[in-house]
C-alpha positions as CSV (number, residue, x, y, z in Angstrom):
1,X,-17.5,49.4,-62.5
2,X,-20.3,48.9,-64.7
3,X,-21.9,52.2,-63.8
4,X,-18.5,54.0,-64.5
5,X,-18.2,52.2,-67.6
6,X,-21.7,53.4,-69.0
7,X,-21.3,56.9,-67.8
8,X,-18.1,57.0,-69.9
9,X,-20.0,55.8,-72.9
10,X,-22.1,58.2,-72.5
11,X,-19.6,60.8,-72.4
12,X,-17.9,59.6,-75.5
13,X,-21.6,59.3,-77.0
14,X,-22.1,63.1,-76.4
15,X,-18.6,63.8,-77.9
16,X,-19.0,62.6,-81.2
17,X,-22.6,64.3,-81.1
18,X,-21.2,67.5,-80.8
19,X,-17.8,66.9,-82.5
20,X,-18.2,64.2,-85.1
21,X,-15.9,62.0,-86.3
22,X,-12.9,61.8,-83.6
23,X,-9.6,59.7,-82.9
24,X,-9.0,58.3,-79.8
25,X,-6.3,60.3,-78.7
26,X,-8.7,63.5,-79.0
27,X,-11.0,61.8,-77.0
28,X,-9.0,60.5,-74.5
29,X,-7.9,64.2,-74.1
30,X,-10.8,66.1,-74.3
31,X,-12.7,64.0,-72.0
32,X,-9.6,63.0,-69.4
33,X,-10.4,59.6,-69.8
34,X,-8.0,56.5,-68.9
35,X,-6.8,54.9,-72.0
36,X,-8.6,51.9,-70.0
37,X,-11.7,53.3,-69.2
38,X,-11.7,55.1,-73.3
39,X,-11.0,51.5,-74.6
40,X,-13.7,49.6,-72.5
41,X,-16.2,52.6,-73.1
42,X,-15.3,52.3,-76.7
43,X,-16.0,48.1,-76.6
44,X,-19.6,48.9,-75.4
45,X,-20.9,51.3,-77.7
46,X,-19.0,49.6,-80.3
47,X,-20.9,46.2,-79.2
48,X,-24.3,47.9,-79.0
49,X,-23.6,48.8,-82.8
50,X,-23.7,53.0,-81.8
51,X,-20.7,54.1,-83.4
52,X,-18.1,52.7,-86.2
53,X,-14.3,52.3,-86.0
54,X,-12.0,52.7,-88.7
55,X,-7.8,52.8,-88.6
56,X,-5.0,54.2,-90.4
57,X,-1.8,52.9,-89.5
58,X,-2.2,53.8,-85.6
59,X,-4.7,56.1,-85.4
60,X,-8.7,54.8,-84.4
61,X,-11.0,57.2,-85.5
62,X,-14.5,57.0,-83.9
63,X,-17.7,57.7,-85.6
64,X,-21.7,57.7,-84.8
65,X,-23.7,55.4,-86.9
């Protein structure tokens, strides 16, 4: 599980490299993630200080540092 969960951070990682600035709900689409497997891949980079979160009402948007 550990493995999975850093391959999908890496995913994500590459994502916002290419993308920039994304909400969850885009990613979770463009990169058929679980909402699960998006969340906890989120919680690591998030953790390891890589990218920044910010809301508006519902919507997470996701960001590189």
């Amino acid at each position: 599980m550990i493995d999975q969960i850093g391959i999908d951070a890496g995913k994500i990682w590459n994502e916002l490299e290419l993308n920039g600035e994304m909400t969850t709900a885009i990613l979770k689409k463009s990169l058929g993630l679980t909402p699960f497997n998006l969340n906890i891949a989120i919680g690591w980079l998030a953790r390891e200080e890589k990218i920044s979160l910010s809301r508006n009402g519902n919507t997470i948007k996701v960001l590189l540092k």
